[in-house]
C-alpha positions as MATLAB code, in Angstrom:
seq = 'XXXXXXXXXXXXXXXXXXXXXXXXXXXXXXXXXXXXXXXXXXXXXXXXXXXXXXXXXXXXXXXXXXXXXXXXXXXXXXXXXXXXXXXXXXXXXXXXXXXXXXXXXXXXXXXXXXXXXXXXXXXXXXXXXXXXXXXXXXXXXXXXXXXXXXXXXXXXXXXXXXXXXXXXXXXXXXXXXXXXXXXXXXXXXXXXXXXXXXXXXXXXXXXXXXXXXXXXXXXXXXXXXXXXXXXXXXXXXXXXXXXXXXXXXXXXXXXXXXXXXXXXXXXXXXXXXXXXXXXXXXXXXXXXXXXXXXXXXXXXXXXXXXXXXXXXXXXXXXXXXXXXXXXXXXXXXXXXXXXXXXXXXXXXXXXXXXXXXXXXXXXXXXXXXXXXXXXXXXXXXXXXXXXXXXXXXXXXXXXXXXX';
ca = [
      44.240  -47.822  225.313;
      44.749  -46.792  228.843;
      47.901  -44.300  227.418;
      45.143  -42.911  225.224;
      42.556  -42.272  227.922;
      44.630  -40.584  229.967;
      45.697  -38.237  226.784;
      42.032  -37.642  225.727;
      41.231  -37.358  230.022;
      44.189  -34.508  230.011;
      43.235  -33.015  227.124;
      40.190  -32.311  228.190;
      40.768  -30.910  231.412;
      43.188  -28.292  229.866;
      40.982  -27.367  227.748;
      38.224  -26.570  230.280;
      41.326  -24.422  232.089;
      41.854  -22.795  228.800;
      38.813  -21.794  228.699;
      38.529  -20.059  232.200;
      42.330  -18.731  231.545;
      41.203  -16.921  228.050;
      38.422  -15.390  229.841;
      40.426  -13.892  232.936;
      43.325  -13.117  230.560;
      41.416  -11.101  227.604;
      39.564   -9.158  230.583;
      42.995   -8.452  232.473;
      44.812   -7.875  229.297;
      42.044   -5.104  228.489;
      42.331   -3.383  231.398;
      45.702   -3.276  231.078;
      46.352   -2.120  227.546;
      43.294    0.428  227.717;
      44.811    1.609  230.716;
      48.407    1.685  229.129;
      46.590    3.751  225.798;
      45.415    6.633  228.461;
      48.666    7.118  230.514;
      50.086    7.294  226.625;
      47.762    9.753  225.185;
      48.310   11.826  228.415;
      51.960   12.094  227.967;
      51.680   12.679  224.009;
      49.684   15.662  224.959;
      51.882   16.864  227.348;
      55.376   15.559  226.932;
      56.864   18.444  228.888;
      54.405   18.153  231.929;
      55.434   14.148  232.089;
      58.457   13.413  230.764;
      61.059   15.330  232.814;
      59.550   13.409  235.866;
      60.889   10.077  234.853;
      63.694   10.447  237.277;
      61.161   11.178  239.750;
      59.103    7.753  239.045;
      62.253    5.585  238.506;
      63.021    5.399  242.260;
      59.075    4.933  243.236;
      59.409    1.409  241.075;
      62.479    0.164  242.471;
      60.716    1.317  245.974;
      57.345   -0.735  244.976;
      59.172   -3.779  243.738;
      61.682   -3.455  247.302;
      59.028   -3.234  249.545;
      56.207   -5.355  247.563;
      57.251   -7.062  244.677;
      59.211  -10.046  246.567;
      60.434  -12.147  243.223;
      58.416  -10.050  241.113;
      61.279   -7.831  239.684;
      62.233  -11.110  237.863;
      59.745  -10.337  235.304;
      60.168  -12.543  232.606;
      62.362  -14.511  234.302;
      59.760  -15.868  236.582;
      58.007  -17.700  233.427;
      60.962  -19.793  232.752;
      61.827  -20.698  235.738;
      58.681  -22.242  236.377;
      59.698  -24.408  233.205;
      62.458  -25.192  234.291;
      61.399  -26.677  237.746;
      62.605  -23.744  239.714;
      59.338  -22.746  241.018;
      55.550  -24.169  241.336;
      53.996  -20.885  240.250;
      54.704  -16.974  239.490;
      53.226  -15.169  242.532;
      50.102  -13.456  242.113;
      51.219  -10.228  243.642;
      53.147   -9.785  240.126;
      49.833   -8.652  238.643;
      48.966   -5.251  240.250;
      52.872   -4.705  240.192;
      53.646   -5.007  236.703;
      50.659   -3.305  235.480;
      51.248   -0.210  237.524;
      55.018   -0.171  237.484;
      54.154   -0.128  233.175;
      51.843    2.342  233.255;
      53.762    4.779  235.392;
      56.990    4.287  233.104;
      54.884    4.571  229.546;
      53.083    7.636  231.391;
      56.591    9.169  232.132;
      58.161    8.339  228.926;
      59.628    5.582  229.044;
      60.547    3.784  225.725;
      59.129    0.708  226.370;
      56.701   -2.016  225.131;
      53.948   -4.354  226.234;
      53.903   -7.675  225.347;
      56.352   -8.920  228.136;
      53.843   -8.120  230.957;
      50.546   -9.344  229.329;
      52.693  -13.023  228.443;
      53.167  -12.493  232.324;
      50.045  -11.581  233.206;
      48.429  -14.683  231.451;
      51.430  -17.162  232.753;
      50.223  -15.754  236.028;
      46.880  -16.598  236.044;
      47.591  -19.934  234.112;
      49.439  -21.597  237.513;
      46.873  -20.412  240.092;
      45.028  -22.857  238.198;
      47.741  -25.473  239.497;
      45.855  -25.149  243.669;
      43.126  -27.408  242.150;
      43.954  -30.820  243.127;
      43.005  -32.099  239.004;
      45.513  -29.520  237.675;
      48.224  -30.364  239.804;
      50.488  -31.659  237.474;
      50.028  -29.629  234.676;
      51.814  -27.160  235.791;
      53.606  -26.501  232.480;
      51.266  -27.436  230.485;
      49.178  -24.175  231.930;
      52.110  -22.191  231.920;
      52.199  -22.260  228.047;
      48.390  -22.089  227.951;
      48.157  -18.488  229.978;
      51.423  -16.809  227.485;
      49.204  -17.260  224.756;
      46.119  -16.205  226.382;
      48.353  -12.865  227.761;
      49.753  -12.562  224.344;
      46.550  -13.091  222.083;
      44.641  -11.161  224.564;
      46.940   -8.103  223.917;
      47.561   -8.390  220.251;
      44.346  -10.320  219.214;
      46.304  -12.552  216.886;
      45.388  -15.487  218.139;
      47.098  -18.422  215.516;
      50.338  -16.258  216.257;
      49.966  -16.058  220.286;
      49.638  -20.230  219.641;
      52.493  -20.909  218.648;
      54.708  -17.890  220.129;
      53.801  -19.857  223.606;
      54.566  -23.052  222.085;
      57.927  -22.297  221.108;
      59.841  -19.238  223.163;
      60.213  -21.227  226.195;
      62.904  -24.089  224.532;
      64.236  -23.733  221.106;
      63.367  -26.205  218.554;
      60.706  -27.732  220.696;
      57.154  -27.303  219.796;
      54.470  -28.974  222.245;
      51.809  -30.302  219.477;
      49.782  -31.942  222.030;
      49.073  -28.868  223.311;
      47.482  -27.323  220.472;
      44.067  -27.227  220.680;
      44.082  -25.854  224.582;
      46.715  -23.468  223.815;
      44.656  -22.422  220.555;
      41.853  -21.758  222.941;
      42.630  -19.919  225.423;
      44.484  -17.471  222.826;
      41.325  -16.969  220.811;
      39.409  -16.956  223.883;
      41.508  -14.026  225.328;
      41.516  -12.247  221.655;
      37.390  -12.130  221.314;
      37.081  -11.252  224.957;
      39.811   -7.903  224.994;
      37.882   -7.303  221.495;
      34.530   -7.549  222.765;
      35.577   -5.243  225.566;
      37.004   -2.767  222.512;
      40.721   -2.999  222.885;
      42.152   -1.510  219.691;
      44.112   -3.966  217.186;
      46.810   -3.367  215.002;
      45.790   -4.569  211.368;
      47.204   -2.963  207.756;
      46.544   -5.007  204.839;
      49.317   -4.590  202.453;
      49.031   -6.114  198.836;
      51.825   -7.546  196.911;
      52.251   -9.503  193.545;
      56.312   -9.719  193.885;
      57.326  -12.725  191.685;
      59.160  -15.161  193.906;
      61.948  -15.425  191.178;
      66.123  -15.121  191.789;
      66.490  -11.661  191.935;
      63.767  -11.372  194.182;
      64.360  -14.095  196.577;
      68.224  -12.712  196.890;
      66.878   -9.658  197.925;
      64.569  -10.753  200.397;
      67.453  -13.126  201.829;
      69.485   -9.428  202.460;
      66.932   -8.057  204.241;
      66.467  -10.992  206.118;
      69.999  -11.163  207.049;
      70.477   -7.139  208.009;
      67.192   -7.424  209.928;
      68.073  -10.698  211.780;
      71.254   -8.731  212.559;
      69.746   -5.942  214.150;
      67.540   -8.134  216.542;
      70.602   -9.817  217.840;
      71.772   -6.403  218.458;
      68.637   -5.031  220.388;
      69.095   -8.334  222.567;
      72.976   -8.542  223.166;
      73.085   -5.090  223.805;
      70.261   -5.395  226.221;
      72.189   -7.834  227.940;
      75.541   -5.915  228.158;
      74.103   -2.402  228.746;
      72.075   -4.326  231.861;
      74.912   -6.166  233.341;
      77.231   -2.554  233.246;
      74.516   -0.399  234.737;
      74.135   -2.512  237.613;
      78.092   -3.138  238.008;
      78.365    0.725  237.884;
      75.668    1.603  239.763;
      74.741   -1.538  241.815;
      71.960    0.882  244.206;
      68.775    0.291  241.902;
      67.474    3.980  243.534;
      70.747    5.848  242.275;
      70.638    3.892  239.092;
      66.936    4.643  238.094;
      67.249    8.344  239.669;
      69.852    9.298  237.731;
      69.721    7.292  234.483;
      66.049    7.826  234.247;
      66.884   12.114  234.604;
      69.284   11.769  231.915;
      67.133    9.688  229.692;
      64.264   12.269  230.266;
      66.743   14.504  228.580;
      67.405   12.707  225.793;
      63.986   12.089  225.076;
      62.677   15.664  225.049;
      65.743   16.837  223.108;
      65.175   14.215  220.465;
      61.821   15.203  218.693;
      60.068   16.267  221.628;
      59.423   12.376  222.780;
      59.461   11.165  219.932;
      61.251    7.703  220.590;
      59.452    7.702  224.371;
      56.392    5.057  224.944;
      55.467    1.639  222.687;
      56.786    3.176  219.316;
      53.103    2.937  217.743;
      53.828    6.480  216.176;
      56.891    5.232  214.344;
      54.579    2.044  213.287;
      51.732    4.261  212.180;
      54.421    6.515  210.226;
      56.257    3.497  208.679;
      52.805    2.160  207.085;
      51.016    5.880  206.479;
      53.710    7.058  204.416;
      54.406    9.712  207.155;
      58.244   10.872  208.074;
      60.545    8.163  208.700;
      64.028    9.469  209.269;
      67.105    7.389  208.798;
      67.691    6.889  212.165;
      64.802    6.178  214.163;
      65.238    2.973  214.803;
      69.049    2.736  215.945;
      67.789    5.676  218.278;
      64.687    3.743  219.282;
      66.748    0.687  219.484;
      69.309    2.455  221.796;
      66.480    4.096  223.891;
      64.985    0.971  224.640;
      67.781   -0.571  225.549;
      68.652    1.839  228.441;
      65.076    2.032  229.495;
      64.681   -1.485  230.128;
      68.084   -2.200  230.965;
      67.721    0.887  233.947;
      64.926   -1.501  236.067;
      61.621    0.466  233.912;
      59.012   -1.863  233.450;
      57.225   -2.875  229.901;
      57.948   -5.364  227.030;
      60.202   -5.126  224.217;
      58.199   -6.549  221.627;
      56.241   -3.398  220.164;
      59.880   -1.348  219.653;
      61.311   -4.305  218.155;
      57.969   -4.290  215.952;
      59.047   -0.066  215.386;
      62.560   -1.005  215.071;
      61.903   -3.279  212.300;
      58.976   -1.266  210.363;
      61.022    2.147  210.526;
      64.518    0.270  209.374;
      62.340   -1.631  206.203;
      61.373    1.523  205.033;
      64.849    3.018  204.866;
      65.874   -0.173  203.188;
      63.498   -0.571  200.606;
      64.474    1.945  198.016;
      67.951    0.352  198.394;
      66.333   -3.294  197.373;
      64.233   -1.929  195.416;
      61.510   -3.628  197.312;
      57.684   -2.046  197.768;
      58.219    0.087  201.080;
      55.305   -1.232  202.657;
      56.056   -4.828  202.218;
      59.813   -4.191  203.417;
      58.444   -2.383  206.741;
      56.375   -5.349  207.390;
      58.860   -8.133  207.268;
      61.060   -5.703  209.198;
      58.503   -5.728  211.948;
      58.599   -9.195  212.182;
      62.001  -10.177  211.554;
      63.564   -8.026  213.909;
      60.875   -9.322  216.456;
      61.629  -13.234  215.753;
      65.547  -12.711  215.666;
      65.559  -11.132  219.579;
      63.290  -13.546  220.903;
      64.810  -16.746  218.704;
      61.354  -17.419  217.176;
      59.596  -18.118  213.808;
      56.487  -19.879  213.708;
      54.797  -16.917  216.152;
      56.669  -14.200  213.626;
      55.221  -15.568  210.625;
      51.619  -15.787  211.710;
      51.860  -12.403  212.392;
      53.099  -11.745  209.036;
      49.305  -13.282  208.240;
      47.241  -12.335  210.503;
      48.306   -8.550  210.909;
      49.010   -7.759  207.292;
      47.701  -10.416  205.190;
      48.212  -14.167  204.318;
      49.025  -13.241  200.850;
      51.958  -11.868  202.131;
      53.323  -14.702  204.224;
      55.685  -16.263  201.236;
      58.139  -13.562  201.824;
      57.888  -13.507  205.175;
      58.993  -16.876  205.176;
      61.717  -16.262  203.165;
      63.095  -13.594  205.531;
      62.643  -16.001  208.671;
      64.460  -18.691  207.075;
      67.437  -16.450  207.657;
      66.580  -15.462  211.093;
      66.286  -19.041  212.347;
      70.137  -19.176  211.229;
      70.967  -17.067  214.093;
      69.162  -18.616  216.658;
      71.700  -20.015  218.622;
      72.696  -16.559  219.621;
      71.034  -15.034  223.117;
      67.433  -13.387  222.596;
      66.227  -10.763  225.075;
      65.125  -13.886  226.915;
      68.560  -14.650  228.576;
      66.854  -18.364  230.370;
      65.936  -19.460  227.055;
      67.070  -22.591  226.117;
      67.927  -24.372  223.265;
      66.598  -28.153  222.668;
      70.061  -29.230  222.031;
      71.909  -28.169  224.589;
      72.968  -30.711  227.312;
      70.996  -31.122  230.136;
];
């Protein structure tokens, strides 16, 4: 009785935090991706007034995150390490940082995405709760609580921001007792950045496949080439990062130059085409508008160097562009509807680079139908074969590894 107490006494205390957390995170989260939409639409008006400058901004970052930052150029990093007992909390001065440092790279041209600084933004507001003296020791416990709330805040899917949190931070283990706070402060976050009109994605597709043999094979080949090209979005993010700053070790030089040549690039390839979130090549893959057959290698590649240069933003909404702009260049090879293939592209290629499934296949659901989420599971089952390969997460670990 006294073991159940204390669960039903800590159960409800997070979920009071969650509660405060969704709040602050769907109001931060708005700010931040209404903000990110302006500096977007500016540079899509003006692409040659913006994105030659991008050399220009690169060394400002590395400046701000020199001089200011402290740990904050960890990014990412700085979530997991507070799982893993290397620090109490991510420090607060993270937030202006990473939302400027995004805007100014997205505003530039940057190809870059989102989601990685609202799952910070939340995780940073989550252990500030950790100074009062009752949510001490919940330290991780918040931690997963404000990634969902920075994720569902974003993205307002809020059943997929659940269990994205629940599961990116160890492979193969899922924290059920944390369901109902995490659940909160995800839908919390979602209704608040809706209420304050951020925009959501949402494009209901229908499909009456039949689930028989010929079907299912097909689905299990897309699964497998899509799987295949999120492990290469995340092991070449890792190589490409680790060679840049061996070859160029001065994080000034490095963003000066590669950031001028990648402003290059950029205007030379379809006049920006491949620069900012990837939301055009989204809208295109679903509107039936141009989809060339390289887009996504190009946006893949693009990405890569962006992020793997010291530019600041996500990788979550290319790898959604990635995998929407491949499907439709594979479907008429499968003979698969071209909408359905360009949604389980978008989140297969998502769930193989950041080794999850659960998160993947709500979105499936929630963004373009439950009806839908069948085949999606069929795809993920092969992703999940592949997870023991690195995601774009390189501290994520894997439940069965040694301690």
């Amino acid at each position: 009785m006294k073991q159940q107490s204390r669960y039903y006494r800590c159960l409800l205390s997070l979920e009071i935090a969650a509660l405060m957390v969704g709040v602050s995170a769907g109001i931060l989260t708005t700010l931040f991706g209404r903000g990110l939409l302006f500096v977007s639409e500016i540079r899509a008006q003006f692409p040659y007034w913006t994105i030659p400058f991008l050399g220009l901004v690169g060394p400002l970052i590395a400046f701000l995150y020199q001089k200011f930052g402290g740990e904050s150029f960890k990014g990412m990093s700085l979530v997991f390490e507070v799982e893993h007992d290397k620090r109490e909390k991510i420090p607060k001065r993270l937030v202006p940082l990473v939302i400027l440092t995004t805007w100014l790279t997205h505003l530039f041209g940057g190809s870059a995405g989102r989601e990685g600084v609202a799952v910070q933004l939340g995780a940073t507001i989550a252990t500030t709760f950790t100074s009062l003296r009752s949510l001490k020791k919940y330290r991780k416990e918040l931690l997963v609580i404000g990634m969902a709330a920075g994720f569902g805040g974003l993205f307002q899917t809020p059943m997929a921001a659940t269990f994205f949190a629940l599961e990116i931070l160890v492979i193969g283990k899922i924290r059920f007792h944390l369901f109902l706070p995490v659940f909160t402060a995800a839908f919390i976050a979602s209704q608040t950045s809706h209420s304050l009109g951020l925009e959501k994605f949402h494009h209901l597709i229908r499909s009456d496949l039949p689930l028989d043999f010929l079907t299912i094979g097909k689905l299990l080949i897309a699964g497998l080439l899509f799987a295949l090209i999120g492990k290469l979005f995340a092991l070449s993010l890792l190589f490409i990062k680790a060679k840049l700053t061996k070859i160029v070790p001065n994080p000034y030089f490095k963003m000066a130059i590669g950031g001028l040549i990648l402003s290059f690039i950029l205007l030379i390839l379809e006049h920006g085409r491949y620069s900012g979130l990837g939301t055009n090549l989204i809208e295109a893959s679903f509107l039936g508008s141009k989809i060339y057959a390289y887009d996504w290698i190009l946006k893949l590649f693009l990405t890569v160097v962006t992020i793997a240069l010291g530019f600041q933003g996500g990788e979550v909404t290319p790898l959604f562009s990635i995998g929407a702009s491949f499907g439709v260049i594979l479907a008429p090879f499968l003979g698969l509807p071209i909408e359905l293939l360009a949604a389980l592209g978008y989140i297969a290629v998502f769930a193989s680079a950041t080794n999850t499934i659960l998160g993947p296949l709500l979105i499936m659901g929630e963004v373009f139908g439950f009806a839908n989420t069948p085949y999606a599971f069929i795809v993920l089952t092969i992703v999940s074969c592949l997870q023991y390969l690195p995601s774009i997460y390189h501290l994520q670990k894997h439940a069965m590894e040694k301690k």
